[in-house]
MDAnalysis code that builds the backbone (N, CA, C; Angstrom):
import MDAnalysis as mda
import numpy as np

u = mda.Universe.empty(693, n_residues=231, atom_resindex=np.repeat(np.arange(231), 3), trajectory=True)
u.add_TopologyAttr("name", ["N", "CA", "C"] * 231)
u.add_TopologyAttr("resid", np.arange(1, 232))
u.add_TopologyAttr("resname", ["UNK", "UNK", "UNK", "UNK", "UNK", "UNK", "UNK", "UNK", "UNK", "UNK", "UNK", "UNK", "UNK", "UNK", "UNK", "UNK", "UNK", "UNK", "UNK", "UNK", "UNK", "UNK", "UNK", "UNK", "UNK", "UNK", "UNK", "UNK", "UNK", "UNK", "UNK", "UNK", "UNK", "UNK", "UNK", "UNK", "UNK", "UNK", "UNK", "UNK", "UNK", "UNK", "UNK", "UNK", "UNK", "UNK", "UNK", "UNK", "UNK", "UNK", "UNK", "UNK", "UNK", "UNK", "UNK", "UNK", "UNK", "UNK", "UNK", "UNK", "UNK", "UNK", "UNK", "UNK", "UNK", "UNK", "UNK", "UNK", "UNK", "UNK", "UNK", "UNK", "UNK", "UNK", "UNK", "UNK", "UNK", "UNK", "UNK", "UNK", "UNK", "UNK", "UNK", "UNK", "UNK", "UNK", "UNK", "UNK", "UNK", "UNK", "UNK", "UNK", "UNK", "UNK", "UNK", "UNK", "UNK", "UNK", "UNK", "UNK", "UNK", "UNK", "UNK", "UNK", "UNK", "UNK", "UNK", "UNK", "UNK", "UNK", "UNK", "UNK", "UNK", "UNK", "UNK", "UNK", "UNK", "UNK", "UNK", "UNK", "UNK", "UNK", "UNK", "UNK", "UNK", "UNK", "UNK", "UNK", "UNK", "UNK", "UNK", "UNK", "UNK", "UNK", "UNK", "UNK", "UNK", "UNK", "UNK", "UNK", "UNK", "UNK", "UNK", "UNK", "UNK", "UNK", "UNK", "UNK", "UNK", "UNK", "UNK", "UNK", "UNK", "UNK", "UNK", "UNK", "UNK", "UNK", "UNK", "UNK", "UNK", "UNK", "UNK", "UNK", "UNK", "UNK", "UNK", "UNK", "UNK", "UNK", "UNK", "UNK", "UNK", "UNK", "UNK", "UNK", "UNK", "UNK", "UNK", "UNK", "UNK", "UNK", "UNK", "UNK", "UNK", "UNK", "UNK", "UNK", "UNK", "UNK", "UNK", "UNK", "UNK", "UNK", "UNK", "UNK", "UNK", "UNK", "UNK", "UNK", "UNK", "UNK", "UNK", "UNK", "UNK", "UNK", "UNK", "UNK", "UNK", "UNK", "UNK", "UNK", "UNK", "UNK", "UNK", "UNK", "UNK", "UNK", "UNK", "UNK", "UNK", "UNK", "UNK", "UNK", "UNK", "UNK", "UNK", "UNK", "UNK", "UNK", "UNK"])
u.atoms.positions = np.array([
    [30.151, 59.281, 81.286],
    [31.241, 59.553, 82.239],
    [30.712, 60.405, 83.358],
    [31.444, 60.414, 84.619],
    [30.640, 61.217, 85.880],
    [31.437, 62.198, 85.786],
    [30.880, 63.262, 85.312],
    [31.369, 65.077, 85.382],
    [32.003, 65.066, 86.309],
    [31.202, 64.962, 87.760],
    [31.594, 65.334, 88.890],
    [32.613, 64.569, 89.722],
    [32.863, 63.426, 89.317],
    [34.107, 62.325, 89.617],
    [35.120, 63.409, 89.298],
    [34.898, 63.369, 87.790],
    [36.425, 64.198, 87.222],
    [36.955, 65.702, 87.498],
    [36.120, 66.142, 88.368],
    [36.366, 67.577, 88.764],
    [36.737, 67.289, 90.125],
    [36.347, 66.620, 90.732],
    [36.606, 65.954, 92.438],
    [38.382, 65.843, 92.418],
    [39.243, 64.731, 91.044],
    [39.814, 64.426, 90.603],
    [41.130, 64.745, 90.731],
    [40.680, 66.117, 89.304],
    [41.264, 67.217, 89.279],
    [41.904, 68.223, 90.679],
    [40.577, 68.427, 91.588],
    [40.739, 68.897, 92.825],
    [42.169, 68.511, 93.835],
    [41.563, 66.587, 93.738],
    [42.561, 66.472, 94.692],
    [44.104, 66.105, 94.172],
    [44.434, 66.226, 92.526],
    [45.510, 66.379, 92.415],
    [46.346, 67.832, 92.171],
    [45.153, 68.461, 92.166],
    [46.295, 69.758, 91.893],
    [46.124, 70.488, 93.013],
    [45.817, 70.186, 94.696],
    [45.918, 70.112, 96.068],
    [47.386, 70.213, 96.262],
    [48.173, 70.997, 97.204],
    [49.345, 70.706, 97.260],
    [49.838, 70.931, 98.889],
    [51.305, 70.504, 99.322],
    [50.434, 70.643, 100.900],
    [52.058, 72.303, 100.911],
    [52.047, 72.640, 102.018],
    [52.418, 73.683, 102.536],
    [54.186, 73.448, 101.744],
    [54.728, 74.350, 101.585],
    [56.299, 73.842, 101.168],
    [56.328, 72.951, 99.743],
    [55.584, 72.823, 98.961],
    [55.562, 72.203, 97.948],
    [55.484, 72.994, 96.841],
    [55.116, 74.021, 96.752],
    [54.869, 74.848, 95.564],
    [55.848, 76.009, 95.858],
    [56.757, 75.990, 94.640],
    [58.021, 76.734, 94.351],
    [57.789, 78.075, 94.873],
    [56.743, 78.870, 95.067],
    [56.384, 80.320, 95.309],
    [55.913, 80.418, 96.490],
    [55.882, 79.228, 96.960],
    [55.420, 79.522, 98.792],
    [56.366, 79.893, 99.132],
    [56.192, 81.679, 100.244],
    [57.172, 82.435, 101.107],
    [57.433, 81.296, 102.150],
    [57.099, 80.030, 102.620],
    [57.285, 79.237, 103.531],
    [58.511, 78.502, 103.103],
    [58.394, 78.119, 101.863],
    [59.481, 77.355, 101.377],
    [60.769, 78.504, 101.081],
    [60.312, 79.471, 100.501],
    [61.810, 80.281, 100.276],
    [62.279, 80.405, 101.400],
    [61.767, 80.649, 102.824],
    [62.348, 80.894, 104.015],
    [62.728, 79.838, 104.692],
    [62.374, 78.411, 104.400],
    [62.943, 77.425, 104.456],
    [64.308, 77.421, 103.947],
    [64.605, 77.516, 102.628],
    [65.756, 77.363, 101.699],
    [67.112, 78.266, 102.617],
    [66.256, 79.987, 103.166],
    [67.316, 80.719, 103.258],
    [68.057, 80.096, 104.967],
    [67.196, 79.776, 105.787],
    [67.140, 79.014, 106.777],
    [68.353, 77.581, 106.551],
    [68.166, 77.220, 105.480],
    [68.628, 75.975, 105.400],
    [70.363, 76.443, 104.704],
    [70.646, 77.715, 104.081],
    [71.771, 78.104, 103.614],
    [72.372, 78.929, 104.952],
    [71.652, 79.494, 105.976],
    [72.032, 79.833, 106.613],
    [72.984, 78.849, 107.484],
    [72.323, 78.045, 107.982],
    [72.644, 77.080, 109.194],
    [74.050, 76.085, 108.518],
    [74.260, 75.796, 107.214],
    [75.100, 75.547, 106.394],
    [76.515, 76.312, 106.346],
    [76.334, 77.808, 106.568],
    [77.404, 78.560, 107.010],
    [77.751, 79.069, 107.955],
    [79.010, 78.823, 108.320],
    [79.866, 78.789, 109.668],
    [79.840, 79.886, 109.703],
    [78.993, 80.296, 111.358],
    [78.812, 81.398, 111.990],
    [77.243, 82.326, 111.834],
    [76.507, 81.564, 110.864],
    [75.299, 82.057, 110.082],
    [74.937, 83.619, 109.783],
    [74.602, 83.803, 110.305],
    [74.012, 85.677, 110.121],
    [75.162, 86.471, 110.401],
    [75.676, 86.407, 111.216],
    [76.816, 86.945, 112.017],
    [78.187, 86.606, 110.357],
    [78.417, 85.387, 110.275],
    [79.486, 85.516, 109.087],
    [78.924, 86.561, 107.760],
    [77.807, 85.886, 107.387],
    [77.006, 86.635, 106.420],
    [77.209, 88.128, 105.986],
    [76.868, 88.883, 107.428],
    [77.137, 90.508, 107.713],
    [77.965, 90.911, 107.721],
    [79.540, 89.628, 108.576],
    [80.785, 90.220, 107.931],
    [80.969, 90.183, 106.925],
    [80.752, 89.493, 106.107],
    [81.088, 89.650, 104.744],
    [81.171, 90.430, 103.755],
    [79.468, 91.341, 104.284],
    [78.908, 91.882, 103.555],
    [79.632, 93.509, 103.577],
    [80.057, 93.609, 104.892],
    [80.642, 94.285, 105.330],
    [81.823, 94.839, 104.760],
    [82.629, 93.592, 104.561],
    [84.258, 93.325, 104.188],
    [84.217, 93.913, 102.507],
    [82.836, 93.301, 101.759],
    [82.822, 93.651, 100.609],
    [82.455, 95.192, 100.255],
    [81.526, 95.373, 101.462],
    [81.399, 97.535, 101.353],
    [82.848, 98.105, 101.701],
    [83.845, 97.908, 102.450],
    [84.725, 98.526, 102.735],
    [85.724, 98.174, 101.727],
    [85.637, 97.054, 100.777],
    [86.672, 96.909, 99.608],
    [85.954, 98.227, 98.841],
    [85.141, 98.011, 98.628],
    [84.860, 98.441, 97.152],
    [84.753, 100.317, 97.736],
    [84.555, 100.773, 99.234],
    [84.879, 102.087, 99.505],
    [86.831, 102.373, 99.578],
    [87.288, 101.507, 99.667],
    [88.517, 101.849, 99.637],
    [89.166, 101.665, 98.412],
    [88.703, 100.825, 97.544],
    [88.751, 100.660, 95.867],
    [88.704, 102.116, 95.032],
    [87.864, 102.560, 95.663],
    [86.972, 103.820, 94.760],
    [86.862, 105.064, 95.707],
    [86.447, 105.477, 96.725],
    [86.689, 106.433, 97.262],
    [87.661, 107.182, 97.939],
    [88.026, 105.948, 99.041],
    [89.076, 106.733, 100.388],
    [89.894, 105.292, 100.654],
    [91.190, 105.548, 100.444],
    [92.090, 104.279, 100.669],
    [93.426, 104.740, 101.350],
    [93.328, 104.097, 102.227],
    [95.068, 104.293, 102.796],
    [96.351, 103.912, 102.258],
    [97.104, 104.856, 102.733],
    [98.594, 103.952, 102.281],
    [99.536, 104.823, 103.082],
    [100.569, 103.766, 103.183],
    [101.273, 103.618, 104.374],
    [102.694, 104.320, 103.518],
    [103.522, 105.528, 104.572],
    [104.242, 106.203, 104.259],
    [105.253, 105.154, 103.880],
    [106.329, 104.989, 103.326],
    [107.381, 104.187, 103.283],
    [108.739, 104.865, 103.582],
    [108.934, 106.495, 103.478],
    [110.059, 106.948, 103.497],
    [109.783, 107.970, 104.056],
    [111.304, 109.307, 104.676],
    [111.497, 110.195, 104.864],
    [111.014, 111.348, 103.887],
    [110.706, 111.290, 102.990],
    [110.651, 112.414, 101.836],
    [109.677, 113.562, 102.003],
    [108.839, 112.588, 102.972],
    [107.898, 114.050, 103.040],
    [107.524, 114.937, 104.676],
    [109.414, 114.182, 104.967],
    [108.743, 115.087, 106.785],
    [108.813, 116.504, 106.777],
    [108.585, 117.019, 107.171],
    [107.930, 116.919, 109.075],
    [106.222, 116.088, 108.674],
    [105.634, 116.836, 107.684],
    [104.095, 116.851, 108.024],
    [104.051, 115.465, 107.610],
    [104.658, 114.351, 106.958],
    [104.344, 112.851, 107.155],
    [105.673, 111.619, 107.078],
    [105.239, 111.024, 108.242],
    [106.836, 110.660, 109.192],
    [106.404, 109.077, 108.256],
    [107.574, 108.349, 108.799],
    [107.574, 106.854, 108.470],
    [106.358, 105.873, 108.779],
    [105.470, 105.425, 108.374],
    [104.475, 104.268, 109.123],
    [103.343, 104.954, 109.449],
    [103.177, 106.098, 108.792],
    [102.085, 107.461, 109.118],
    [101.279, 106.454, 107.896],
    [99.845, 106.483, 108.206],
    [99.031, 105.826, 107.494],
    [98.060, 106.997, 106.871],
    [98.124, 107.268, 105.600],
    [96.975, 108.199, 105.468],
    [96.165, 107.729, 104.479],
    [95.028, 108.806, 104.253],
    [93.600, 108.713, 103.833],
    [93.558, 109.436, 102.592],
    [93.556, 108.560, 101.233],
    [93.658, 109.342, 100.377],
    [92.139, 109.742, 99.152],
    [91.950, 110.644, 98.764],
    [90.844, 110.897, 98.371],
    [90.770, 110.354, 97.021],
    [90.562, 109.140, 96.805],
    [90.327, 108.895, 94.867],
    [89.334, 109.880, 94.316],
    [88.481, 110.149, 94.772],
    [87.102, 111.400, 93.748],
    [87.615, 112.654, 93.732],
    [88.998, 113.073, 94.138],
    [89.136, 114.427, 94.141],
    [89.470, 115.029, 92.906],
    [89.956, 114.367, 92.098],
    [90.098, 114.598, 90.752],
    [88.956, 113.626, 89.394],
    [88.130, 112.815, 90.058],
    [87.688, 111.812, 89.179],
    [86.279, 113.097, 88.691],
    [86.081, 114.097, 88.947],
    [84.365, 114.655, 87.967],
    [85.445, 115.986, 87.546],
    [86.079, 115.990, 86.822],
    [86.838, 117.079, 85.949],
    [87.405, 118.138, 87.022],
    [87.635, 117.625, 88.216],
    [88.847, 118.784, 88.963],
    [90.399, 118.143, 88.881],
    [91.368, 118.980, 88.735],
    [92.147, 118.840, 88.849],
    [93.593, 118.613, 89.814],
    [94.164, 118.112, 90.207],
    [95.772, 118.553, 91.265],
    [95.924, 119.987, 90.634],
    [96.059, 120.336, 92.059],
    [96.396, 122.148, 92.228],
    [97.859, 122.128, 92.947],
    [98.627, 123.558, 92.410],
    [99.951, 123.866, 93.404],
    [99.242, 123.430, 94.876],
    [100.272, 123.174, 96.075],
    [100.367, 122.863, 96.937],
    [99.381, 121.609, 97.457],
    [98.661, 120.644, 96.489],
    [98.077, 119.519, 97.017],
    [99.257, 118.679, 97.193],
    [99.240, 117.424, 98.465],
    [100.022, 116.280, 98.212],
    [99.430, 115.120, 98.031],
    [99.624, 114.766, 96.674],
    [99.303, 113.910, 95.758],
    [100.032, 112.234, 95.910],
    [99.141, 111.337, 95.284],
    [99.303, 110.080, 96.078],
    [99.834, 109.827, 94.287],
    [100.420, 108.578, 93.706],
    [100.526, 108.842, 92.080],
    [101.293, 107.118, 91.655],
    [101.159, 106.719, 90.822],
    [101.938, 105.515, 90.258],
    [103.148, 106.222, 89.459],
    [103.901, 105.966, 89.933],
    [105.196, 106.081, 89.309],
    [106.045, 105.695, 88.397],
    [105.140, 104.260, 87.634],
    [105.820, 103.596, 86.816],
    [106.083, 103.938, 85.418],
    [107.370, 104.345, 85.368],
    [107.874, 104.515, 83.950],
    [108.276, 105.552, 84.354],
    [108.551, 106.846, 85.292],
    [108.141, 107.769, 85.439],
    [109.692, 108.239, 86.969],
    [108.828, 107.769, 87.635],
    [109.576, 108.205, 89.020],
    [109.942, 106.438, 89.312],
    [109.409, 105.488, 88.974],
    [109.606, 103.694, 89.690],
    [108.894, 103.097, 89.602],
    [109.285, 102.057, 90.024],
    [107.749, 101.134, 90.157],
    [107.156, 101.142, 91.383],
    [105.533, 101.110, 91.796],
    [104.803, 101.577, 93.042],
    [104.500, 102.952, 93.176],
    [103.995, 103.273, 94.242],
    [103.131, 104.685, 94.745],
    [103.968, 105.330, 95.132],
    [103.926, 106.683, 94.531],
    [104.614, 107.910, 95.731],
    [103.924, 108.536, 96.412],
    [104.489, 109.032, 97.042],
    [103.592, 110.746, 97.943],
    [104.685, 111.938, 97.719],
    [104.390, 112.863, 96.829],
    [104.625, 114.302, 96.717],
    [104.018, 115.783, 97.059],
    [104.234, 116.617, 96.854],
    [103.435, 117.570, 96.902],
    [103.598, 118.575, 95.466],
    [102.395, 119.126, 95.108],
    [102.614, 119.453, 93.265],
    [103.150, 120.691, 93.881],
    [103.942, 121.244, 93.082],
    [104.492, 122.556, 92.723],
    [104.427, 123.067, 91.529],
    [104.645, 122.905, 90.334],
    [103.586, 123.099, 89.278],
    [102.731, 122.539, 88.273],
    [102.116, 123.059, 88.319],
    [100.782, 122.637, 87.110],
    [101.202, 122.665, 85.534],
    [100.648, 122.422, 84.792],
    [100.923, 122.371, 83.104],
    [100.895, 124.501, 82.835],
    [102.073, 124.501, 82.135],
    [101.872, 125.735, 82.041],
    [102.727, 126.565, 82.749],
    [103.355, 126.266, 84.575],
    [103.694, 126.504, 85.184],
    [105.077, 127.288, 84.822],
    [106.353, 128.215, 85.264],
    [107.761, 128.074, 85.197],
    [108.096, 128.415, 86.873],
    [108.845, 127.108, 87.046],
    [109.187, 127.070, 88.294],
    [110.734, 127.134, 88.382],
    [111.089, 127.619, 88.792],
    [112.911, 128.533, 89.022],
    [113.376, 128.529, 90.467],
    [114.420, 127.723, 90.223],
    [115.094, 127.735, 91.884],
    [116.653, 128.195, 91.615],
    [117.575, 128.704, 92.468],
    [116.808, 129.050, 93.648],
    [117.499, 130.457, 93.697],
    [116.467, 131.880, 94.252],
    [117.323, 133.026, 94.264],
    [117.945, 133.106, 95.583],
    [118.402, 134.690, 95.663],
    [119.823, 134.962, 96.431],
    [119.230, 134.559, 97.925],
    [118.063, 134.025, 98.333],
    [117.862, 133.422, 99.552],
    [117.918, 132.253, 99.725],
    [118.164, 131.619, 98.468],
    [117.713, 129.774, 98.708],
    [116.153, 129.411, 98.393],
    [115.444, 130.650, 97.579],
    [113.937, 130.154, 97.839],
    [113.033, 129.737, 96.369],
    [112.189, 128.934, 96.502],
    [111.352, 128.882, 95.142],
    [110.799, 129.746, 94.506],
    [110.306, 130.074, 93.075],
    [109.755, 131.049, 92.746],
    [109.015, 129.939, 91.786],
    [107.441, 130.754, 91.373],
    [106.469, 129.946, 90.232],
    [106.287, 131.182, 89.703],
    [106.191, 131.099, 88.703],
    [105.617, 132.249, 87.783],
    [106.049, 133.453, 87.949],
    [107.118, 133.431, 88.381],
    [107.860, 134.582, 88.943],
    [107.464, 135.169, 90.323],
    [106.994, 134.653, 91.005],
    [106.785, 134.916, 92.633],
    [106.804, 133.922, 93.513],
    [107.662, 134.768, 94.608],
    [108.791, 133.984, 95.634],
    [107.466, 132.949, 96.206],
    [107.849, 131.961, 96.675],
    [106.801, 130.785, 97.291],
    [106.928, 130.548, 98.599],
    [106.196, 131.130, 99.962],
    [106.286, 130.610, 100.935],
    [106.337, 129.136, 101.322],
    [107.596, 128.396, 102.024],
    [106.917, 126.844, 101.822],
    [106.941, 126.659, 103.353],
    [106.079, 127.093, 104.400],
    [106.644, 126.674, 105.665],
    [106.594, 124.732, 105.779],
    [106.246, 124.274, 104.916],
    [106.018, 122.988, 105.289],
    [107.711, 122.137, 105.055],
    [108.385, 122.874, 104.898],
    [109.913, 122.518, 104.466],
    [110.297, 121.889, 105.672],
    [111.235, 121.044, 105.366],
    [111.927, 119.887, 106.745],
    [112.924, 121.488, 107.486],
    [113.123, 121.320, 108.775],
    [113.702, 122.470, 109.401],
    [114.936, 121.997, 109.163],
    [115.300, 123.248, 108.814],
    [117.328, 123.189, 108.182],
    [117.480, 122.918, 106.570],
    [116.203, 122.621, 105.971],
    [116.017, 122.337, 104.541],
    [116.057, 123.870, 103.601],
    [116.551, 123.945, 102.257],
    [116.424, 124.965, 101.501],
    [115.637, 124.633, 100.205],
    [114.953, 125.370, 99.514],
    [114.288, 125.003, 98.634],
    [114.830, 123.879, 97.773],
    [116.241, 124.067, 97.552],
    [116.399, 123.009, 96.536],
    [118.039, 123.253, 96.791],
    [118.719, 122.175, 96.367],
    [120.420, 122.109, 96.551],
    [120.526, 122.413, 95.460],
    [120.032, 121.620, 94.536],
    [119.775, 121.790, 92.856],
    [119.537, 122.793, 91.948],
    [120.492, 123.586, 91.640],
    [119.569, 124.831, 90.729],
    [118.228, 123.834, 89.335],
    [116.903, 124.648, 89.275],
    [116.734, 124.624, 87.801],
    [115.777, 125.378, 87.586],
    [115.217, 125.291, 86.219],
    [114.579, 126.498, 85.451],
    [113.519, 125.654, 84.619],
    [112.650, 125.210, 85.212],
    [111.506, 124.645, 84.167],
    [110.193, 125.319, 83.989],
    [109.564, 124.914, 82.811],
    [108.068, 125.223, 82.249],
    [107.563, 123.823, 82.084],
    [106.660, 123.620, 83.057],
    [105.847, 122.279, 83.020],
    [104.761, 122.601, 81.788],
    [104.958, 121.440, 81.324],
    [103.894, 120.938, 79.917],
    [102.515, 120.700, 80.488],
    [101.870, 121.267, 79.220],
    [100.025, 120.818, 79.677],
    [100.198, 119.689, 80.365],
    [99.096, 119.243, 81.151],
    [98.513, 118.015, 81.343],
    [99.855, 117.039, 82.476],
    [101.259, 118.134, 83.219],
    [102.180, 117.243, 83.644],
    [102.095, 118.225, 84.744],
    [102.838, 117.274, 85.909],
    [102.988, 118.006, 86.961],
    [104.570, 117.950, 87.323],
    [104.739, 118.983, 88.293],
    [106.539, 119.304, 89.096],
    [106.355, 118.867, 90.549],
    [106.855, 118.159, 90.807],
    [106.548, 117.078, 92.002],
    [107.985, 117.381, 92.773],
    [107.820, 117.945, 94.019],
    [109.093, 117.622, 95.076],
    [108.708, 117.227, 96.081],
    [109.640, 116.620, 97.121],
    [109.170, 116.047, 98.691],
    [108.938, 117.414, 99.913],
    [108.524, 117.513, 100.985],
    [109.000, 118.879, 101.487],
    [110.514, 118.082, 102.286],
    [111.052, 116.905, 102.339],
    [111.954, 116.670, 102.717],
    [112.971, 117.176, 101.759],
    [113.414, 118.066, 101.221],
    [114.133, 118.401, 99.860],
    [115.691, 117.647, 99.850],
    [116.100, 117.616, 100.955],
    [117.341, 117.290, 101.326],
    [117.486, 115.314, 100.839],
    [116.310, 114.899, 101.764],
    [115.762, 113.589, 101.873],
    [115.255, 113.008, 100.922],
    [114.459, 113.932, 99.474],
    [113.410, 113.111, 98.407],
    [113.946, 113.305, 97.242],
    [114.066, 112.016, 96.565],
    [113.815, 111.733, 95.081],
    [112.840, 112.298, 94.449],
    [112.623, 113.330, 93.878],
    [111.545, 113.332, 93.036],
    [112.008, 114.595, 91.971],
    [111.175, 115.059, 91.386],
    [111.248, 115.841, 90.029],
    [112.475, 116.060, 89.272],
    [113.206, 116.668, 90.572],
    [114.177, 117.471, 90.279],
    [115.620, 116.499, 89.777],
    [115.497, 114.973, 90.267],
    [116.108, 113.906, 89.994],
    [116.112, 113.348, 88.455],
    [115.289, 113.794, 87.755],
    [114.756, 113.276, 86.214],
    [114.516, 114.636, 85.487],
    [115.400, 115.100, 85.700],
    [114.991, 116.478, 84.653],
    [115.746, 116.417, 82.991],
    [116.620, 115.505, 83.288],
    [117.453, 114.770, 82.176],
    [116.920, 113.578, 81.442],
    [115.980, 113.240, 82.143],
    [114.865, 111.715, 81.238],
    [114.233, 111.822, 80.633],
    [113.532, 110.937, 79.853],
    [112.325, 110.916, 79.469],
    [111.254, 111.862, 79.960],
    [110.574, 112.809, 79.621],
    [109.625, 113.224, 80.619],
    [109.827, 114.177, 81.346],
    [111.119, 114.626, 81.563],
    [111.914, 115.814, 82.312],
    [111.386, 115.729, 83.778],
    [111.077, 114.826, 84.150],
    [110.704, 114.477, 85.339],
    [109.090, 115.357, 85.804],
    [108.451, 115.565, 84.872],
    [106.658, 115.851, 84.801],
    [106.440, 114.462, 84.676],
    [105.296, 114.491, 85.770],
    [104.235, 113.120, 85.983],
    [103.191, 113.771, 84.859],
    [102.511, 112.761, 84.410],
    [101.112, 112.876, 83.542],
    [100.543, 113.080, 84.836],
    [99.279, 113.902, 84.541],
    [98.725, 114.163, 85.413],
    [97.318, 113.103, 85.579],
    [97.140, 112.052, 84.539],
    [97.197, 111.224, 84.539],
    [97.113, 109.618, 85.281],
    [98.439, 110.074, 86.069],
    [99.210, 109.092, 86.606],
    [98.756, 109.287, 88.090],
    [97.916, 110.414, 88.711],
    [97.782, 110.558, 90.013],
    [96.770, 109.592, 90.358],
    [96.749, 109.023, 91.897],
    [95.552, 108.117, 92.013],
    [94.603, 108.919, 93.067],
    [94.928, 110.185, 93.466],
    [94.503, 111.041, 94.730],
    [95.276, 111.942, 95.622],
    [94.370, 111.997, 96.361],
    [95.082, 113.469, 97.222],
    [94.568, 113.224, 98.450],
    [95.837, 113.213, 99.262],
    [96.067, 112.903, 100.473],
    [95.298, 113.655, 101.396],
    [94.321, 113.339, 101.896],
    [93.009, 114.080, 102.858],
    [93.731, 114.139, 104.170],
    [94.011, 112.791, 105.133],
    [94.241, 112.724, 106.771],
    [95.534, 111.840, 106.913],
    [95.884, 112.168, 108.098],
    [96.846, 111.129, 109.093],
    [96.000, 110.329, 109.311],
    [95.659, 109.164, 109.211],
    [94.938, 108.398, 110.219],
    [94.921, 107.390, 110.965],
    [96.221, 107.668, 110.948],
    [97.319, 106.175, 112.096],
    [98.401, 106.547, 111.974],
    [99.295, 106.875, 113.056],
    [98.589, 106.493, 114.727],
    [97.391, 107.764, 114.725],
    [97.026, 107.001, 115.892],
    [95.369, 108.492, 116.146],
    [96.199, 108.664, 116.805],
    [96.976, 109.202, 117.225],
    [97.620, 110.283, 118.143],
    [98.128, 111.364, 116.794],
    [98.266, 111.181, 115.670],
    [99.203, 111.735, 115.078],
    [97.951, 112.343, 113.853],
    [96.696, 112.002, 114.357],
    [95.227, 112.149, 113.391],
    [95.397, 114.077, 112.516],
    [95.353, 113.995, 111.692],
    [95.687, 115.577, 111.554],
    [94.984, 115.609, 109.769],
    [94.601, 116.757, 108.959],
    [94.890, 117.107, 107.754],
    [95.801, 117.117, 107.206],
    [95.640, 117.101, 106.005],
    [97.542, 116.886, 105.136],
    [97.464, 117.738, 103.666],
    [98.384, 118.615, 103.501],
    [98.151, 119.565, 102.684],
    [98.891, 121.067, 102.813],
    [99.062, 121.201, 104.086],
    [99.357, 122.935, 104.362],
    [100.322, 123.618, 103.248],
    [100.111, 124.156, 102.345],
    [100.466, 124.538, 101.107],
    [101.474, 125.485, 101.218],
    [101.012, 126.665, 102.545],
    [101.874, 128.081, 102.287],
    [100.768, 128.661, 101.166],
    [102.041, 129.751, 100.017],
    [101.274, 130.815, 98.959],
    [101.601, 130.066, 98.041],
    [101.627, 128.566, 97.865],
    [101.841, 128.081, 96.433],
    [99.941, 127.603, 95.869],
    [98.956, 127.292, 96.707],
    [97.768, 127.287, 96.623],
    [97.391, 129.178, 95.826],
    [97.756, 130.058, 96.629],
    [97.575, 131.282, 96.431],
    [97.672, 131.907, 95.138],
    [98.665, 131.337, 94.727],
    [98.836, 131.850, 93.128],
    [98.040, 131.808, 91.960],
    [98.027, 132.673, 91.180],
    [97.143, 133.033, 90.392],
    [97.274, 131.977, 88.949],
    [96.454, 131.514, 88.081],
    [96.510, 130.907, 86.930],
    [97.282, 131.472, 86.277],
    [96.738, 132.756, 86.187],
    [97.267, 133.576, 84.333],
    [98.921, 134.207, 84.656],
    [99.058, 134.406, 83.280],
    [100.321, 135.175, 83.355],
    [101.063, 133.697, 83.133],
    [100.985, 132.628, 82.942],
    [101.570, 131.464, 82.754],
    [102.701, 131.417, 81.296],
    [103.864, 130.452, 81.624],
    [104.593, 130.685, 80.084],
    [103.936, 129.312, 79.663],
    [103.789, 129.543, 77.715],
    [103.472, 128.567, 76.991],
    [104.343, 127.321, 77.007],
])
């Protein structure tokens, strides 16, 4: 047999020409070339996309808006006020503090869908309305609230609660205007959210930009001290 026939042979079949062999960078850039031109708008759709899918998954998980639906919490957030709410503010073991306004699912609880409140107390808390001025007290000290609707009083409602571990005391600063805590003190739950149930804390205004602002102004209900709490 001729050695050298069969090595010649060999040669020119396992020869291959440019684009033929699965690992040529010529051919993969062919392929991406060829998926490109296939989709409407090519690079340009591509990037939106890619785009569309970073801003889901940042508004999924970090910072998501939602759109006021009611009066309950004016002055500091009006009807169609779009704000910016912080999901990580509680997700690495911090908690909702007095005077945050908290974004929360309501179901079973306050309704079905999202509210916006502002906490007034924490687990542990005794919150007492209202003395010979009309004003809140936590833990036995009076509560500045300048964020109150003008002409509003702490509460129409007398009551006398001790929020449970792990629940919060939720009112609107619209007091006059909002459903909340003080509406379910007779339910299930005495009208404490699980704390639980919050999805974040309301960071910005951020529509209209005319109306762009922080959201939060607490007064001395931030100020107050932990201890001294009733069981």
């Amino acid at each position: 047999m001729d050695t050298e026939a069969q090595h010649q042979e060999r040669d020119r079949s396992s020869t291959t020409g440019p684009g033929d062999n699965p690992a040529d960078p010529g051919a993969e850039e062919g392929s991406r070339s060829s998926l490109l031109s296939r989709l409407p708008g090519g690079r340009f759709t591509l990037g939106l996309g890619a785009c569309m899918v970073l801003v889901l998954l940042f508004s999924a998980f970090v910072l998501q808006p939602f759109q006021i639906p009611s009066r309950s919490m004016e002055p500091e957030l009006r009807v169609g006020d779009r704000i910016l709410v912080n999901k990580l503010a509680y997700r690495f073991g911090g908690e909702p503090r007095r005077g945050d306004v908290v974004v929360f699912d309501g179901t079973e609880y306050f309704g079905d869908g999202d509210f916006v409140k502002r906490v007034v107390g924490t687990g542990g808390d005794r919150v007492v309305c209202c003395d010979a001025k009309g004003r809140l007290a936590v833990n036995g000290t009076v509560v500045d609230e300048p964020y109150l609707y003008p002409g509003d009083g702490a509460s129409s409602v007398p009551f006398d609660v001790v929020v449970p571990t792990d629940r919060l005391f939720l009112l609107g600063d619209h007091r006059s205007d909002s459903s909340d805590s003080r509406d379910r003190l007779g339910s299930p739950g005495g009208g404490m959210l699980p704390v639980e149930q919050v999805l974040g804390r309301a960071e910005w205004v951020g529509w209209p930009f005319s109306r762009w602002s922080s959201v939060g102004h607490s007064g001395t209900l931030a100020q107050l001290p932990d201890r001294g709490r009733h069981g």
